[in-house]
PDB file with one MODEL, atoms N, CA, C and O in Angstrom:
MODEL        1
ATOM      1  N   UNK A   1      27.866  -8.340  -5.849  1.00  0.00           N
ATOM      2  CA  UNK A   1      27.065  -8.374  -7.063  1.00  0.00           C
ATOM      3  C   UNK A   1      27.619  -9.441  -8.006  1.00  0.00           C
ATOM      4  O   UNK A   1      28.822  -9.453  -8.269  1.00  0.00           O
ATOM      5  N   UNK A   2      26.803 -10.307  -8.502  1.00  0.00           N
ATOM      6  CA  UNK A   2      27.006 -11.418  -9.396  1.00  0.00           C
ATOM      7  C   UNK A   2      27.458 -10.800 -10.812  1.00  0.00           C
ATOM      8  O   UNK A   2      27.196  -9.629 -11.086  1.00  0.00           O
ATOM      9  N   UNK A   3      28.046 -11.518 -11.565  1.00  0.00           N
ATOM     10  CA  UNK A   3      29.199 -11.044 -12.946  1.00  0.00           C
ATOM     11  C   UNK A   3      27.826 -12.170 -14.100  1.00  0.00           C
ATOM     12  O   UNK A   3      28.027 -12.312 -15.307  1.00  0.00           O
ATOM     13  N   UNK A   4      26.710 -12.734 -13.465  1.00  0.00           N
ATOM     14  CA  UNK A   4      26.128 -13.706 -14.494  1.00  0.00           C
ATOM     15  C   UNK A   4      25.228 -12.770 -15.663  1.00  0.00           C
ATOM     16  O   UNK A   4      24.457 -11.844 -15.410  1.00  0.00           O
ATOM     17  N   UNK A   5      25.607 -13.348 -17.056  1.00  0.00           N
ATOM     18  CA  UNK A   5      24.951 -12.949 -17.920  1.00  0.00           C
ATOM     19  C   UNK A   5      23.867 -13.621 -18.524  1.00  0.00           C
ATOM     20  O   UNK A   5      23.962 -14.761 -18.977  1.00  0.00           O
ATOM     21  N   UNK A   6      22.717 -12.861 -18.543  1.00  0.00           N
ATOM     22  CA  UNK A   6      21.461 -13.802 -19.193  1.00  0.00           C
ATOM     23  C   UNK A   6      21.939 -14.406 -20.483  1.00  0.00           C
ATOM     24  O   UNK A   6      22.575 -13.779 -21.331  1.00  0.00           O
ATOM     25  N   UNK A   7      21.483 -16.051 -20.600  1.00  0.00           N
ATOM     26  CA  UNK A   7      21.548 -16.336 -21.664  1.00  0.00           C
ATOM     27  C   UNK A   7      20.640 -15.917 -23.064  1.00  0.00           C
ATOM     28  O   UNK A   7      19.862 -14.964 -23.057  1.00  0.00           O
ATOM     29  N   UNK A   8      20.800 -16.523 -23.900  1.00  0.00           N
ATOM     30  CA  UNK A   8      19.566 -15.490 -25.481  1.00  0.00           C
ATOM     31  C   UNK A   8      18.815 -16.524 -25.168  1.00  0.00           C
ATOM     32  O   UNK A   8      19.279 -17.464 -24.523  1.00  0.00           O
ATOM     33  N   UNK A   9      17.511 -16.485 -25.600  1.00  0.00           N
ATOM     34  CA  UNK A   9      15.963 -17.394 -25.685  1.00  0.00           C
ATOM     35  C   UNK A   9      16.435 -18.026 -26.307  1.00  0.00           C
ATOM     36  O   UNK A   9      16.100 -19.202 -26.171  1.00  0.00           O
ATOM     37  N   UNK A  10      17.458 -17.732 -27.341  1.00  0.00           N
ATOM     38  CA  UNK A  10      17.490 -19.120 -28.368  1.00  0.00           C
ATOM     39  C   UNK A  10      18.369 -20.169 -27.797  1.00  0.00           C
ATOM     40  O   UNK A  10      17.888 -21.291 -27.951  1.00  0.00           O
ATOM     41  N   UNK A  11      19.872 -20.141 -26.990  1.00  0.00           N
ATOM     42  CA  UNK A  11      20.012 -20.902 -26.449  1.00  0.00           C
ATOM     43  C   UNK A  11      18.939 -21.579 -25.316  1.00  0.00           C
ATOM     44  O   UNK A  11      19.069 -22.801 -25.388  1.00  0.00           O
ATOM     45  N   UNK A  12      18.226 -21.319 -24.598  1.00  0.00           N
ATOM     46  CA  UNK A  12      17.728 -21.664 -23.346  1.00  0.00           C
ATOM     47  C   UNK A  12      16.673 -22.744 -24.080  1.00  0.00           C
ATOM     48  O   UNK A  12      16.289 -23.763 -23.507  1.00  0.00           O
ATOM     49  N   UNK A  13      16.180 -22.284 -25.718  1.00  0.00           N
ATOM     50  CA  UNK A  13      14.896 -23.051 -26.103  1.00  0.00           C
ATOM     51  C   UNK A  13      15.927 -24.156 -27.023  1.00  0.00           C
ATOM     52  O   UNK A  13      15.371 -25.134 -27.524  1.00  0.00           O
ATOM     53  N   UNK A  14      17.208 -23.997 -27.196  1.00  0.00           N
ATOM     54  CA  UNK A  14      18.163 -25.306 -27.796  1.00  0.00           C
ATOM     55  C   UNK A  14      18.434 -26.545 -26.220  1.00  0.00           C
ATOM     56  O   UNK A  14      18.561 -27.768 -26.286  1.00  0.00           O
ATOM     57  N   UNK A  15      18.449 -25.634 -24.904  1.00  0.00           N
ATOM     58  CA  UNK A  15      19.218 -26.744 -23.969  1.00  0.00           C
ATOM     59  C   UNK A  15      17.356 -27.272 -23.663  1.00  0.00           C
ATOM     60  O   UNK A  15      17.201 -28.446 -23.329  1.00  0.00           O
ATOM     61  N   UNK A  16      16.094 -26.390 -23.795  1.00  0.00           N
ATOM     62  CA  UNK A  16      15.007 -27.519 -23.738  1.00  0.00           C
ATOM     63  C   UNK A  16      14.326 -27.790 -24.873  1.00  0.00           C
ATOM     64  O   UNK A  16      13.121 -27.557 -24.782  1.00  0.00           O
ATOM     65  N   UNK A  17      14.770 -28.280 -26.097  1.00  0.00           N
ATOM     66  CA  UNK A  17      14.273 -29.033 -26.788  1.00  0.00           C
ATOM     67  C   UNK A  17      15.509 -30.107 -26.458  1.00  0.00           C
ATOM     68  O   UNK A  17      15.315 -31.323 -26.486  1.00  0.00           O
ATOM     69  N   UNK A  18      16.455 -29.673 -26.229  1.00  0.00           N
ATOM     70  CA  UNK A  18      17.745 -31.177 -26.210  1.00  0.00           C
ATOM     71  C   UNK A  18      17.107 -32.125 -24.791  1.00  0.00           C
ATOM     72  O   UNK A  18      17.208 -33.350 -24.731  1.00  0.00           O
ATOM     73  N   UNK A  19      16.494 -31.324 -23.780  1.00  0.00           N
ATOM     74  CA  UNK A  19      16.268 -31.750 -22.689  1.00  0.00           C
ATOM     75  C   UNK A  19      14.971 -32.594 -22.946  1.00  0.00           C
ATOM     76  O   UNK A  19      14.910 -33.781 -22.626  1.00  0.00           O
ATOM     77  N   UNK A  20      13.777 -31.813 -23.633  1.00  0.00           N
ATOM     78  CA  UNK A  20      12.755 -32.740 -23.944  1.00  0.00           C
ATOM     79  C   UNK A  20      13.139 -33.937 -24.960  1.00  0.00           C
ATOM     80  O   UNK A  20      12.363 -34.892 -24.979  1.00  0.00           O
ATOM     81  N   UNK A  21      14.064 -33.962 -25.651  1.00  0.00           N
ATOM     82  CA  UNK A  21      14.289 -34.624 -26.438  1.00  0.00           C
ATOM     83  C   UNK A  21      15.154 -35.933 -26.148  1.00  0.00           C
ATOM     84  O   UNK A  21      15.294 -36.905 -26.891  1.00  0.00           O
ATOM     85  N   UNK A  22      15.813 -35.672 -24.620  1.00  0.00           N
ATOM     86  CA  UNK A  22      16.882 -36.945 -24.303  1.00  0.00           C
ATOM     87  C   UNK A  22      18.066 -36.859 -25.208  1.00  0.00           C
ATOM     88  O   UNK A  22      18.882 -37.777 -25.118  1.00  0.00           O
ATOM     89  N   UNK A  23      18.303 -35.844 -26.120  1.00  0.00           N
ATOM     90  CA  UNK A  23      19.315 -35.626 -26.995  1.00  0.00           C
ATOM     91  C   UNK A  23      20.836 -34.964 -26.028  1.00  0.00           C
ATOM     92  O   UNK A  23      20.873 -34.367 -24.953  1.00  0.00           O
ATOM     93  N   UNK A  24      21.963 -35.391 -26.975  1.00  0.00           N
ATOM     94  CA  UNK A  24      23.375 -35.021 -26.644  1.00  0.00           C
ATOM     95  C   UNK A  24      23.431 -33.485 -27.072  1.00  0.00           C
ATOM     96  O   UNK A  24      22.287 -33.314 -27.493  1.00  0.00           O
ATOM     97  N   UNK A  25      23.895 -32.643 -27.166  1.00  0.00           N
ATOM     98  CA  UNK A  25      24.219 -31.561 -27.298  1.00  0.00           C
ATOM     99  C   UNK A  25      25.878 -31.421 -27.401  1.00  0.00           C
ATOM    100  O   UNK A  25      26.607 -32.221 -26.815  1.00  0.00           O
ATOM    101  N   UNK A  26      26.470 -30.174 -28.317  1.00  0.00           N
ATOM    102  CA  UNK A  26      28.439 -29.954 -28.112  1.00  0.00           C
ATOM    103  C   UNK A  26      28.008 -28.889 -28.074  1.00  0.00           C
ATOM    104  O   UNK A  26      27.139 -28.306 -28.721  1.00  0.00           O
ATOM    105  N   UNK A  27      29.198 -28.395 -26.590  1.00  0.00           N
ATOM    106  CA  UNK A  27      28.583 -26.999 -26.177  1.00  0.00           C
ATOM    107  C   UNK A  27      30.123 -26.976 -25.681  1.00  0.00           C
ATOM    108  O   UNK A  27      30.616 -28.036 -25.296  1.00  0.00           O
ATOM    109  N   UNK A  28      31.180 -25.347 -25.684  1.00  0.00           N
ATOM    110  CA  UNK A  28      32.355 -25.161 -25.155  1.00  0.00           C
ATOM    111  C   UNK A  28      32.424 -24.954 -23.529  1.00  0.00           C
ATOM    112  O   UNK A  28      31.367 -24.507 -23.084  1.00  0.00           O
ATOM    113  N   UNK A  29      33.046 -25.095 -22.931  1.00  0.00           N
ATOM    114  CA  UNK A  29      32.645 -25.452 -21.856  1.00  0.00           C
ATOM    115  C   UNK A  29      34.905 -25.155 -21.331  1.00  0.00           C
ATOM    116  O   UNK A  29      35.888 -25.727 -21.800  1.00  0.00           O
ATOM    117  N   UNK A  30      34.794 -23.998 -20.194  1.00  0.00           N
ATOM    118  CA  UNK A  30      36.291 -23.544 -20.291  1.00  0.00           C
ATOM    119  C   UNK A  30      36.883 -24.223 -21.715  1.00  0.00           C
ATOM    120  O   UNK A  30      37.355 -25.360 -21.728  1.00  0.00           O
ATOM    121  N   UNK A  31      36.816 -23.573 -22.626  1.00  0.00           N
ATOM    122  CA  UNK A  31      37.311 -23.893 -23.550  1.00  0.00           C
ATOM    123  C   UNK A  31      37.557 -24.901 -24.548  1.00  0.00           C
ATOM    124  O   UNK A  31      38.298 -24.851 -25.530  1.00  0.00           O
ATOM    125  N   UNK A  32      36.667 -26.001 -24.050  1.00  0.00           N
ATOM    126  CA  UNK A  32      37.592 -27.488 -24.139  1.00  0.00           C
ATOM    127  C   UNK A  32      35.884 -27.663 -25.076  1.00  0.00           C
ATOM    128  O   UNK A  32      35.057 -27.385 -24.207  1.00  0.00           O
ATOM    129  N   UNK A  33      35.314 -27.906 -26.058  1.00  0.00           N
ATOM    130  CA  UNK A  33      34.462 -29.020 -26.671  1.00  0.00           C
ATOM    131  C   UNK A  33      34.291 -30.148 -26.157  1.00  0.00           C
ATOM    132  O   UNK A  33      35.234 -30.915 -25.965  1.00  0.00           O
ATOM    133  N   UNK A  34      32.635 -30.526 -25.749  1.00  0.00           N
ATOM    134  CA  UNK A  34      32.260 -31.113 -24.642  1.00  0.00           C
ATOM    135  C   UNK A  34      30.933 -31.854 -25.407  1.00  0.00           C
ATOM    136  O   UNK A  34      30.189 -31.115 -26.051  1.00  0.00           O
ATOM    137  N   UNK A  35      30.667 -33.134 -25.349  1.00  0.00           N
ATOM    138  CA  UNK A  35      29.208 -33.616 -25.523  1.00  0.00           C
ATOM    139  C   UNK A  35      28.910 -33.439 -24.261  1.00  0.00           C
ATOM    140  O   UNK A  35      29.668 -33.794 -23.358  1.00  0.00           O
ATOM    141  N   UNK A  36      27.322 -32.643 -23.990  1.00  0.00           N
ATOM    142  CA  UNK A  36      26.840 -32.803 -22.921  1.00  0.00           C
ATOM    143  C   UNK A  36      25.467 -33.727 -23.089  1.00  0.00           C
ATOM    144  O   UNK A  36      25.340 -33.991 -24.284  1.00  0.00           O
ATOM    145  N   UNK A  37      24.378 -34.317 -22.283  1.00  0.00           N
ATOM    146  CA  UNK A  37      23.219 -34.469 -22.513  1.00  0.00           C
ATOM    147  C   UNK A  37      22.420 -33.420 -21.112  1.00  0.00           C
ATOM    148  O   UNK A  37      22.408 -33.774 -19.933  1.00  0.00           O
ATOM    149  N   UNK A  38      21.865 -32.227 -21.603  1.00  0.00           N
ATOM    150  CA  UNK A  38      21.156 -31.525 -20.806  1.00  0.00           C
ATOM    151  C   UNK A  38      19.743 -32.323 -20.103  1.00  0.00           C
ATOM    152  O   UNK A  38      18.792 -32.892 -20.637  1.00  0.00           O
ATOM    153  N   UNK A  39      20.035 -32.115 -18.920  1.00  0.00           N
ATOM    154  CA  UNK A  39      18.755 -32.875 -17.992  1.00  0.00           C
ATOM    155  C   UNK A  39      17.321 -31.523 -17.653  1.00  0.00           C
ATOM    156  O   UNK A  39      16.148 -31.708 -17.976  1.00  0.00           O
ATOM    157  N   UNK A  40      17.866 -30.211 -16.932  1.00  0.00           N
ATOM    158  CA  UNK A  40      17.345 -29.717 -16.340  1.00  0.00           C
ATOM    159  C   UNK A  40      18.095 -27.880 -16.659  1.00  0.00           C
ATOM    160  O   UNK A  40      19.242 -27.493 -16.882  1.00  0.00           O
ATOM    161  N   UNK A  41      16.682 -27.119 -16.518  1.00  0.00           N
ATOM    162  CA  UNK A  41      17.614 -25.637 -16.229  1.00  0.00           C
ATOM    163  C   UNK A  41      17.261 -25.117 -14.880  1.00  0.00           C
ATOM    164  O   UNK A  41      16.143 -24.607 -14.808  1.00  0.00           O
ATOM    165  N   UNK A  42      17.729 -25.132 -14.173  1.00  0.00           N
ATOM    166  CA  UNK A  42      17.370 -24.433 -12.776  1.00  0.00           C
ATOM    167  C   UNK A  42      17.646 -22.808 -12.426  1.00  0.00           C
ATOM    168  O   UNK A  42      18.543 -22.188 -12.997  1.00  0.00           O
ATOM    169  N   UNK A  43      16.954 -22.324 -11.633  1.00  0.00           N
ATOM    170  CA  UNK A  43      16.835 -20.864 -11.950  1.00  0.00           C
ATOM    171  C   UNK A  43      17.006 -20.786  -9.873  1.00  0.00           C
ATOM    172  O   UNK A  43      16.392 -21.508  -9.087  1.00  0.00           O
ATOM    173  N   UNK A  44      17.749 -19.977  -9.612  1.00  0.00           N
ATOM    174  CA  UNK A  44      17.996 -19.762  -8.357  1.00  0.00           C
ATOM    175  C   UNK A  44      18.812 -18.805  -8.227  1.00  0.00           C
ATOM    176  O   UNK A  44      19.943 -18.717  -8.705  1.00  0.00           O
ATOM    177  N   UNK A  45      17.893 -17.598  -7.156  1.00  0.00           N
ATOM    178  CA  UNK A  45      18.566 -16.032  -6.986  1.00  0.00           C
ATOM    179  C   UNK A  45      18.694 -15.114  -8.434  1.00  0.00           C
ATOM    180  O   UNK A  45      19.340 -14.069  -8.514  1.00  0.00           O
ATOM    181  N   UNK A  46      18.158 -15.557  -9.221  1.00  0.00           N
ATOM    182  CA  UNK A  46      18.149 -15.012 -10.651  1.00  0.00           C
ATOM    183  C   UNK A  46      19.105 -15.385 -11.458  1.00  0.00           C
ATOM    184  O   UNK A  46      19.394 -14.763 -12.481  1.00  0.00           O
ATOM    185  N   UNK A  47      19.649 -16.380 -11.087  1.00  0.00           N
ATOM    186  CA  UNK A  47      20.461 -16.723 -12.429  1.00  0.00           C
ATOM    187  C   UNK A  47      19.880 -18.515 -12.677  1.00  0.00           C
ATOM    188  O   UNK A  47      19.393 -19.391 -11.963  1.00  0.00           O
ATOM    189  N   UNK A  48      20.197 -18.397 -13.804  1.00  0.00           N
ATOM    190  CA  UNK A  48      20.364 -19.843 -14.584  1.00  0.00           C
ATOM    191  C   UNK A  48      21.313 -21.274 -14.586  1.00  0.00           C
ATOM    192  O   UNK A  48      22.366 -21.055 -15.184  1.00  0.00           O
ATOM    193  N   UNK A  49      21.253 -22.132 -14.275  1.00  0.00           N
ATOM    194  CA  UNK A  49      22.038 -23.098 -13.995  1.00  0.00           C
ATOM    195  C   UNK A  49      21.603 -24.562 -15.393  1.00  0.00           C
ATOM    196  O   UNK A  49      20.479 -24.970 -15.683  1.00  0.00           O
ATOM    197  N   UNK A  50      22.622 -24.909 -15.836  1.00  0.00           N
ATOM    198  CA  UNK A  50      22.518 -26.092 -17.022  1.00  0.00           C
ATOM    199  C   UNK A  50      22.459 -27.028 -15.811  1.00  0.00           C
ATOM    200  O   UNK A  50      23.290 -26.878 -14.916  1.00  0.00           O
ATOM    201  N   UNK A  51      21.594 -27.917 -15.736  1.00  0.00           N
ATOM    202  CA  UNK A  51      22.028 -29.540 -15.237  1.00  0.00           C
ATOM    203  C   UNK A  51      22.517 -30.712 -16.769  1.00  0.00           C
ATOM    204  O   UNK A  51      21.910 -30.928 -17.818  1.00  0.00           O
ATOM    205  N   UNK A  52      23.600 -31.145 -16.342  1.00  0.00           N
ATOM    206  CA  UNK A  52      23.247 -32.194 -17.682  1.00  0.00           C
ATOM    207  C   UNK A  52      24.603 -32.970 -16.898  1.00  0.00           C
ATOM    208  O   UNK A  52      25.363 -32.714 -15.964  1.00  0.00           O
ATOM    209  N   UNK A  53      24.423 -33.916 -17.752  1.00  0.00           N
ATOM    210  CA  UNK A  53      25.144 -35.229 -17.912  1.00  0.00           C
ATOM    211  C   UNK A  53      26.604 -34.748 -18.421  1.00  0.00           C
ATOM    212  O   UNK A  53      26.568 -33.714 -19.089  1.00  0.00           O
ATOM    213  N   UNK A  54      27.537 -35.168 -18.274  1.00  0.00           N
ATOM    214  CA  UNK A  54      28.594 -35.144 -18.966  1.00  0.00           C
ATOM    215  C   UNK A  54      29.365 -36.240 -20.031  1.00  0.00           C
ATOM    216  O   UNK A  54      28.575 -37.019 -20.563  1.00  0.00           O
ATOM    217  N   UNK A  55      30.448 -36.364 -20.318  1.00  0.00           N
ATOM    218  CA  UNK A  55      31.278 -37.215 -21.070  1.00  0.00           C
ATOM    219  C   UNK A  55      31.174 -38.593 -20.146  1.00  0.00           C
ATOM    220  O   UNK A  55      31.016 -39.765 -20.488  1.00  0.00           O
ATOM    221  N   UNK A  56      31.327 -37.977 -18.828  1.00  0.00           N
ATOM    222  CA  UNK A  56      31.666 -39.432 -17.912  1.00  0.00           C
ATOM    223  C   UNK A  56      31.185 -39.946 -17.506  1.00  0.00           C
ATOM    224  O   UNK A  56      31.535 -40.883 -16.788  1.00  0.00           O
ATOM    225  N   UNK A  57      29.460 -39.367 -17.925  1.00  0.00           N
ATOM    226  CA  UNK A  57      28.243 -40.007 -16.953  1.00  0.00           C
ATOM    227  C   UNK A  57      27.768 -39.236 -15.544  1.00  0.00           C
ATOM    228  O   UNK A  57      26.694 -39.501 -15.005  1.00  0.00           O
ATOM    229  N   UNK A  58      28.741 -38.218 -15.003  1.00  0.00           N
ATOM    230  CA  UNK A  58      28.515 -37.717 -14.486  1.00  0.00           C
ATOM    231  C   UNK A  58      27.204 -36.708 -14.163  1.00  0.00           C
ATOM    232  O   UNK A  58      26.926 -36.143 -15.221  1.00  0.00           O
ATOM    233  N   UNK A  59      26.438 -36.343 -13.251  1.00  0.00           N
ATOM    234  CA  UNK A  59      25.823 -35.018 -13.494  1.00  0.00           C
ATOM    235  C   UNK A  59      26.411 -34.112 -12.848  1.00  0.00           C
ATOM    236  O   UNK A  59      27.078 -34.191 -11.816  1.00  0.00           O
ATOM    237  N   UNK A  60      25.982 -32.697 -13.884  1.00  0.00           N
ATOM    238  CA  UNK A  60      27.090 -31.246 -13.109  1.00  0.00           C
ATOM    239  C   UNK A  60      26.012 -30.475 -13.248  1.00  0.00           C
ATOM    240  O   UNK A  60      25.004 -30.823 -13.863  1.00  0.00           O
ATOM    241  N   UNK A  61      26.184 -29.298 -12.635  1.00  0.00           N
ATOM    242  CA  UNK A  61      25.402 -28.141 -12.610  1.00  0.00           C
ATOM    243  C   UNK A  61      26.721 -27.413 -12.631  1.00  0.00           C
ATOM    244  O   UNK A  61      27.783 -27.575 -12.031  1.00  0.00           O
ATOM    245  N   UNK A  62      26.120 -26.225 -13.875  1.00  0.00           N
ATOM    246  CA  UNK A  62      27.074 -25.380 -14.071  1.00  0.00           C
ATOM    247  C   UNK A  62      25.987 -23.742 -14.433  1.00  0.00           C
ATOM    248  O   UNK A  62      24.871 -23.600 -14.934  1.00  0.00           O
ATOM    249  N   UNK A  63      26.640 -23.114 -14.080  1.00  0.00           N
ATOM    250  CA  UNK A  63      25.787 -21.718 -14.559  1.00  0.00           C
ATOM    251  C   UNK A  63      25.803 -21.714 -15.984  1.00  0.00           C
ATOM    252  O   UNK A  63      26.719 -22.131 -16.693  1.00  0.00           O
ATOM    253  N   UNK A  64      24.652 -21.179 -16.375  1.00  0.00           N
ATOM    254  CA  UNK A  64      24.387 -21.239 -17.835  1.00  0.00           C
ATOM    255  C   UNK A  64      25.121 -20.603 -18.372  1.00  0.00           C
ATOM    256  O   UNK A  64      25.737 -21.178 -19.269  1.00  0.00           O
ATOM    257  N   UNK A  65      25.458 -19.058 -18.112  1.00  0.00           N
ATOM    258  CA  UNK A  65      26.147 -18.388 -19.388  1.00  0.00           C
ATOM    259  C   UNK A  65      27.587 -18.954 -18.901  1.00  0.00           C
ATOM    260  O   UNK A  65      28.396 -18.028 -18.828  1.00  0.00           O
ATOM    261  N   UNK A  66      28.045 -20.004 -18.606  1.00  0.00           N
ATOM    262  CA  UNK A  66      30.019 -20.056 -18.606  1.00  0.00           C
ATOM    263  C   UNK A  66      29.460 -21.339 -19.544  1.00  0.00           C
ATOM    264  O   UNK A  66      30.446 -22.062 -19.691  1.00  0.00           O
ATOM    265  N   UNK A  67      28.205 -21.993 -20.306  1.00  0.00           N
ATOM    266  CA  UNK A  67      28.418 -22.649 -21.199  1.00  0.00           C
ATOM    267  C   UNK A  67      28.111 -21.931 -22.272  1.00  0.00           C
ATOM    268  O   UNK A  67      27.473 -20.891 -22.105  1.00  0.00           O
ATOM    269  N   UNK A  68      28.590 -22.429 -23.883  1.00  0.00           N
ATOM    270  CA  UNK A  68      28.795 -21.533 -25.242  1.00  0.00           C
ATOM    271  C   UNK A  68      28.781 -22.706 -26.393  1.00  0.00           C
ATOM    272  O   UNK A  68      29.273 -23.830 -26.285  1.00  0.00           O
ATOM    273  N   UNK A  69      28.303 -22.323 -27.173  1.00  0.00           N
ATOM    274  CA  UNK A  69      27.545 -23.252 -28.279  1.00  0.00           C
ATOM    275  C   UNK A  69      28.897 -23.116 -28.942  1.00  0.00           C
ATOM    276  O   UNK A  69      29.111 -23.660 -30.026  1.00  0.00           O
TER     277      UNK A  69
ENDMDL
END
């Protein structure tokens, strides 16, 4: 059994207006304060996944609730 917690509507409607918007977002991320730019939310087996960009240019997929405003 998965430990994932639904995120609130209000985050999910902050990572897609940042997403419709092409905007950066600072979101905690293990602890550390992070600019992300959110691309995508993907939904698979019932949980939620952030796609976005990182600091390095990178893209990551990370489960939504281990990110925190």
């Amino acid at each position: 059994m998965s430990d994932y917690q639904r995120i609130s509507c209000e985050n999910h409607s902050i990572y897609e207006l940042a997403i419709m918007r092409n905007q950066s977002i600072e979101v905690t991320i293990d602890g550390k304060l992070k600019t992300i730019q959110p691309k995508d939310i993907a939904t698979k087996l019932g949980e939620e996944f952030l796609v976005f960009i990182d600091e390095h240019g990178e893209r990551q997929t990370l489960r939504a609730d281990k990110v925190a405003f």
